[in-house]
N, C-alpha and C positions, 0 to 999 in steps of 0.2 A: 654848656660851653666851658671851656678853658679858663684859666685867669690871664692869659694872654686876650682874648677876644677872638680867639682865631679859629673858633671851633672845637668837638668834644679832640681830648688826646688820646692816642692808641698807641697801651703799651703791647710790644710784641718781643715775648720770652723765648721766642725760634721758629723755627720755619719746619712744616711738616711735608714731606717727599711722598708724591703720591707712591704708592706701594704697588697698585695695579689701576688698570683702567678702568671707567667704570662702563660696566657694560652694558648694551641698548635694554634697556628692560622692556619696552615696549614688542622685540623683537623675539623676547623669553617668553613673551605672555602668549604673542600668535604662537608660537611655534609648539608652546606646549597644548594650546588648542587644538592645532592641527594634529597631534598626536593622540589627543583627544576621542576626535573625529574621526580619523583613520579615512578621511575622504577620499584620499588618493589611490585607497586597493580595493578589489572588489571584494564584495562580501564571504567569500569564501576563503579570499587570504588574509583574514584581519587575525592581527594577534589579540591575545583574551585579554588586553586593558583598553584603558580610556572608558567609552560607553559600551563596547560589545563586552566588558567587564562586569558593567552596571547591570546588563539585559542578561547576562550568565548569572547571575549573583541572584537575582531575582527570582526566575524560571527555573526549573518549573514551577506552576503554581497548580497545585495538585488538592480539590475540592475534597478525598478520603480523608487528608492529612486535619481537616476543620470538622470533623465530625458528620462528616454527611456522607453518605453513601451513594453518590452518583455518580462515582467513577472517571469524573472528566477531569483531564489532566488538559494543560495549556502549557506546550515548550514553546520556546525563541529557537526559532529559526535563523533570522540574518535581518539588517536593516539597510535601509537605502534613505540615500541624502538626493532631495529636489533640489532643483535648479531656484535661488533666491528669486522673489517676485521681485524686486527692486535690484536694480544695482545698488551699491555702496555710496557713491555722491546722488542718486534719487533719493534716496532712505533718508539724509541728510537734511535734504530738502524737504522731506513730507516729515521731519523733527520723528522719523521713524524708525524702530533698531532695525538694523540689517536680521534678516532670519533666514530660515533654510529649513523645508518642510521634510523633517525625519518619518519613514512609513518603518516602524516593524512587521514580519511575515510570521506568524505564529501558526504551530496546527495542531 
């Protein structure tokens, strides 16, 4: 408190001018998910980031390369996004994450 009684005092040296807005960040996070994800094209027009990044980056996984000799090599093909078991407000309810079952096609 003050020595008046009237509560703490608040000195103020100037006033600061927002410079820009701030922006949804909530709306930065989905959207770079969804870019992420690339859920919206089908497998064949996905560009080589986000996760078809991660599945390039990875593959092949080629068994000669580890000393062994049995030839089997394993590429990435393409991957496909299920349909969530849950809606978003169900998931909520069962205190469950929202999911979404990824299949990759490898040969």
């Amino acid at each position: 408190m003050s020595l008046t009684g009237k509560g703490p005092r608040i000195e103020r040296f100037g006033d600061i001018a927002d410079v820009i807005p701030l922006p949804n960040l909530t709306e930065i996070q989905v959207n770079s998910f969804r870019a992420f994800l690339q859920a919206d094209r089908a497998p064949d027009g996905r560009e080589n980031v986000g996760l078809q990044s991660a599945f390039k980056e990875v593959f092949p996984i080629d068994e000669t390369e580890k000393g062994r000799s049995t030839g089997l090599v394993l590429d990435f093909l393409e991957y496909r996004l299920g349909e969530p078991p849950y809606t978003p407000r169900n998931a909520a309810r069962r205190t469950s994450p929202t999911r979404r079952p990824c299949t990759p096609s490898c040969s």
